[in-house]
N, CA and C of each residue as an Amber inpcrd file, in Angstrom:
protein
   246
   3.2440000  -2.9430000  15.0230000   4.0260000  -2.0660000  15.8670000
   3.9050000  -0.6260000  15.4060000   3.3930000  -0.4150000  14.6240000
   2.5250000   0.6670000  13.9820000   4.0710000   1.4830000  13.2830000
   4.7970000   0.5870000  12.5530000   5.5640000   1.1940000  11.5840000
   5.4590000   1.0510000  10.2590000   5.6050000   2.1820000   9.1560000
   5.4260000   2.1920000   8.2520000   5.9600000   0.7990000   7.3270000
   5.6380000   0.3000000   6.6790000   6.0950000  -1.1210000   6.0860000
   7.1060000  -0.5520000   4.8400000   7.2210000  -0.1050000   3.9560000
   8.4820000   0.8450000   3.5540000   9.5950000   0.6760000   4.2000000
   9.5940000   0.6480000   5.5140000  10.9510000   0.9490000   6.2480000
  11.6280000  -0.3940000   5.8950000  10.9630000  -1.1960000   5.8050000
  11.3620000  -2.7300000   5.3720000  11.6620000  -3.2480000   4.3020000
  11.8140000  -2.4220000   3.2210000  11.9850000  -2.6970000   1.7520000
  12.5810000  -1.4630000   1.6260000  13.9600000  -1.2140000   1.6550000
  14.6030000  -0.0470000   1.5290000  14.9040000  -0.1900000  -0.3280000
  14.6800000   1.1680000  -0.7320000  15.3490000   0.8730000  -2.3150000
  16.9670000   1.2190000  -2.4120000  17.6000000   0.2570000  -2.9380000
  19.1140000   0.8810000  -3.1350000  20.0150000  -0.0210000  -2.0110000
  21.4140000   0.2350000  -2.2450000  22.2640000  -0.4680000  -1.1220000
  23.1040000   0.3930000  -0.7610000  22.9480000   1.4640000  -0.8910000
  24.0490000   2.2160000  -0.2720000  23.1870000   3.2310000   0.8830000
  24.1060000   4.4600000   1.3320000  23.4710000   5.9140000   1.5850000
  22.5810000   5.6300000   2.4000000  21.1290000   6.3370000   2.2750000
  19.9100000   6.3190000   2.9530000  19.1780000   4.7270000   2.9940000
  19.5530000   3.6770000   2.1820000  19.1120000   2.4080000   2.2770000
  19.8360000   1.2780000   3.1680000  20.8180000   2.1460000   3.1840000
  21.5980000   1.4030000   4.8430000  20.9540000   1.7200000   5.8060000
  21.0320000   2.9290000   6.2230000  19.9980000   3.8700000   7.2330000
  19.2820000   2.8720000   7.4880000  17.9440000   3.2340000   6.5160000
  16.6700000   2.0300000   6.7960000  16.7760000   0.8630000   6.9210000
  17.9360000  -0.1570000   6.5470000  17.5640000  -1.3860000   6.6440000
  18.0900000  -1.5140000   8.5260000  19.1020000  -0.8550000   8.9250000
  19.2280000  -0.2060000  10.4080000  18.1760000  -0.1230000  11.3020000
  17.4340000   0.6120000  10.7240000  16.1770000   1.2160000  11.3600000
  15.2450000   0.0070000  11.3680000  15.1680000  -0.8150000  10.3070000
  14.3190000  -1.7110000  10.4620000  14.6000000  -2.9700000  11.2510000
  16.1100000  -3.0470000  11.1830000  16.7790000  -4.5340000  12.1350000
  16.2550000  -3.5900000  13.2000000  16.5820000  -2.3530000  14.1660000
  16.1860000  -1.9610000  15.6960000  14.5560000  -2.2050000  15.6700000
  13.8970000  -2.3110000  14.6390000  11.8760000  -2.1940000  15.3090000
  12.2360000  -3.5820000  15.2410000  13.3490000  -5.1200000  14.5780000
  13.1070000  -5.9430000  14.6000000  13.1540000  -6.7000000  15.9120000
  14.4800000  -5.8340000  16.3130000  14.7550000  -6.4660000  17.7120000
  13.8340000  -6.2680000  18.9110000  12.6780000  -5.7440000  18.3300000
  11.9430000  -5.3100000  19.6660000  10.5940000  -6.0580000  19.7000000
  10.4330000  -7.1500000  18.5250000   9.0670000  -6.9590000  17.8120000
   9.3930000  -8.5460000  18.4490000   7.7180000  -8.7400000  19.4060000
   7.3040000 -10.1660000  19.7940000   7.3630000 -11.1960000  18.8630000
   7.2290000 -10.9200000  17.7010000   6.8600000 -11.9660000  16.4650000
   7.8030000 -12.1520000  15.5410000   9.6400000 -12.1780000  16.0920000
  11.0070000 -11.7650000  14.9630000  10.9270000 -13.0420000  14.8330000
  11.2600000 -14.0680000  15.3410000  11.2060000 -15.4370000  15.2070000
  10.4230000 -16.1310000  14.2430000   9.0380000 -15.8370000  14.3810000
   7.8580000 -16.2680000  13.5140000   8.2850000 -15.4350000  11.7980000
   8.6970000 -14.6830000  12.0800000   8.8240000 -13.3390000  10.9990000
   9.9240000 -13.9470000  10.1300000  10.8710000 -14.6090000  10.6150000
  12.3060000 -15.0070000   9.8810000  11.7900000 -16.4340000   9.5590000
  11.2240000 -17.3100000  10.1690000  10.5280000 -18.7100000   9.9240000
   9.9460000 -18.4220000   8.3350000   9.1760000 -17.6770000   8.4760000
   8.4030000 -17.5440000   7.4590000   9.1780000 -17.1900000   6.2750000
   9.8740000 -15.8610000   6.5370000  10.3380000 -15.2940000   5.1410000
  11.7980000 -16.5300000   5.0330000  12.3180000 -17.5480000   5.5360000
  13.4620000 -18.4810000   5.2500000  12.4060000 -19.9270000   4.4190000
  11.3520000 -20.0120000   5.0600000  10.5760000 -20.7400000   4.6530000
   9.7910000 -20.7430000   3.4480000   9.6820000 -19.4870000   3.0730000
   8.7930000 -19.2260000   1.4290000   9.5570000 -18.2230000   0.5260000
  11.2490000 -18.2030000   0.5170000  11.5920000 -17.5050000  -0.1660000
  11.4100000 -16.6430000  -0.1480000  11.2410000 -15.4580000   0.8270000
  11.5110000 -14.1370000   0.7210000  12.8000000 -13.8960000   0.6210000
  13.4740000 -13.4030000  -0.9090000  14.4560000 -12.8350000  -0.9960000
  14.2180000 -11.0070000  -0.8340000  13.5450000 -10.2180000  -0.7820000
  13.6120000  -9.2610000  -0.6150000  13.2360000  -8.2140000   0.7140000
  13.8450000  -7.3700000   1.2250000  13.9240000  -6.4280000   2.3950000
  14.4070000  -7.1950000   3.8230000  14.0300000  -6.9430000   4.5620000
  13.9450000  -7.0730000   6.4510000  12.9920000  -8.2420000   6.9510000
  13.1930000  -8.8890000   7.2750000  12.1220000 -10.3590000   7.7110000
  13.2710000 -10.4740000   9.0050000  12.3280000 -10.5990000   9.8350000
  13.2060000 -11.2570000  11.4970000  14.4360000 -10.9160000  11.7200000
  14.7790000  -9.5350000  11.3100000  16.1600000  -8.8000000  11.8840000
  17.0240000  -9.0850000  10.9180000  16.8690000  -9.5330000   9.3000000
  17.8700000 -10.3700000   8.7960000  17.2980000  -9.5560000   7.5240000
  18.9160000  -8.5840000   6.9980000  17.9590000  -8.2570000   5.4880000
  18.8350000  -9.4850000   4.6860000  18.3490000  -9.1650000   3.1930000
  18.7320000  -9.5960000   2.5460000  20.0600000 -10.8200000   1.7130000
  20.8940000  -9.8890000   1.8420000  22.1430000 -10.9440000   2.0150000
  22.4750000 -11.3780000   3.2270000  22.2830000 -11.0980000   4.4100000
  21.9110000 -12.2900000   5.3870000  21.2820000 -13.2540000   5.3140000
  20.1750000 -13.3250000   5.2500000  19.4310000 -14.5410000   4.7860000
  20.1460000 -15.2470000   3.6180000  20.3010000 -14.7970000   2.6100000
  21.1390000 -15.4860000   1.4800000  22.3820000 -16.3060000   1.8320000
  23.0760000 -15.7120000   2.7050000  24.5180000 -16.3790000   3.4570000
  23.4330000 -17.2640000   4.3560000  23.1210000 -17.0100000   4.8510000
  22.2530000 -18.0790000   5.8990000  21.6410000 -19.0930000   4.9860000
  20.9660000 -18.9290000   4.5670000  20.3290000 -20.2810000   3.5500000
  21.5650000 -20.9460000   2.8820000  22.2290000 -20.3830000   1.7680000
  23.8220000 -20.8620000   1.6580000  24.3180000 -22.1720000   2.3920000
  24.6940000 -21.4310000   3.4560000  25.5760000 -21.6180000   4.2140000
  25.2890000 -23.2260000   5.0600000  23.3530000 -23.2180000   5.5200000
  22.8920000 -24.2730000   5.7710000  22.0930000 -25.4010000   4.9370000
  22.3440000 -24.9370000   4.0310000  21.9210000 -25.7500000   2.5620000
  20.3310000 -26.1120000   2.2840000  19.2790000 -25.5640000   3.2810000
  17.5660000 -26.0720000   3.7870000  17.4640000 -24.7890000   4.2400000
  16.3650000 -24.4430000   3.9720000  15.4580000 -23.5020000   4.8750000
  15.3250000 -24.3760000   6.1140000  15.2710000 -25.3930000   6.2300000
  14.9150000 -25.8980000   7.8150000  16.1930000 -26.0990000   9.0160000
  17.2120000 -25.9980000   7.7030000  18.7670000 -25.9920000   8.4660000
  18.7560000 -24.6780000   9.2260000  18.5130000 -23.9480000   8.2250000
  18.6270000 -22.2910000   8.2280000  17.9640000 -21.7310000   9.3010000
  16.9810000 -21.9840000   9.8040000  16.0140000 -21.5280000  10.5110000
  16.4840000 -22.3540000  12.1380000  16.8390000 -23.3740000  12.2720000
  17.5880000 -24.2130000  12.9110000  19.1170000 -22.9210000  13.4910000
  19.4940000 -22.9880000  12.5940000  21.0470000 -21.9890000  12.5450000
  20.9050000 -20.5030000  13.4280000  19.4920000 -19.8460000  12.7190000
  19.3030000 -18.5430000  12.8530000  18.6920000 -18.4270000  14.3190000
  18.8560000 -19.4730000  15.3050000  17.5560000 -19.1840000  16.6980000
  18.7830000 -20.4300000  17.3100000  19.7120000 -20.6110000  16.8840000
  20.2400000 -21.4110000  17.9710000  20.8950000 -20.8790000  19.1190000
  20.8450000 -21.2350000  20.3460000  21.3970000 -20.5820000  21.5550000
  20.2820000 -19.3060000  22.0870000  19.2740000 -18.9340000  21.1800000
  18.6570000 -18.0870000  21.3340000  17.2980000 -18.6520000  22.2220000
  17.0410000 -17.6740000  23.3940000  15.6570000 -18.2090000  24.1460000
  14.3650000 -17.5540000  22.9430000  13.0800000 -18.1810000  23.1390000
  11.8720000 -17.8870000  22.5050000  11.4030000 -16.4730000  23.0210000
């Protein structure tokens, strides 16, 4: 989508790293491939940045919460069309 990949690995949790992780959930919501994008990073342990509209401690509460990456991924697209 021709955005800088940076925008997706914000450093820090406050200030300007809120900003970006913002900026990166809006290119997420727009991007044909969010679905495939969150599959993947719930599926191989990506704990770090923006994967399928979901930073960080999202995913963490999400995996948590459904006890499987396959729960999780199940959880994160339910009610949702493809």
């Amino acid at each position: 989508m021709g955005e800088d990949p940076e925008l997706f690995f914000p450093v820090g949790t406050t200030g300007p790293a809120l900003d970006e992780v913002a900026a990166a959930k809006r290119v997420c919501a727009r991007c044909p491939v969010r679905r495939e994008c969150l599959n993947w990073a719930l599926g191989n342990g990506q704990t770090a940045g923006v994967w399928g509209g979901m930073g960080e401690e999202e995913r963490t509460e999400l995996l948590r919460r459904a006890g499987s990456a396959d729960a999780a991924r199940h959880e994160a697209f339910a009610g949702t069309k493809r």
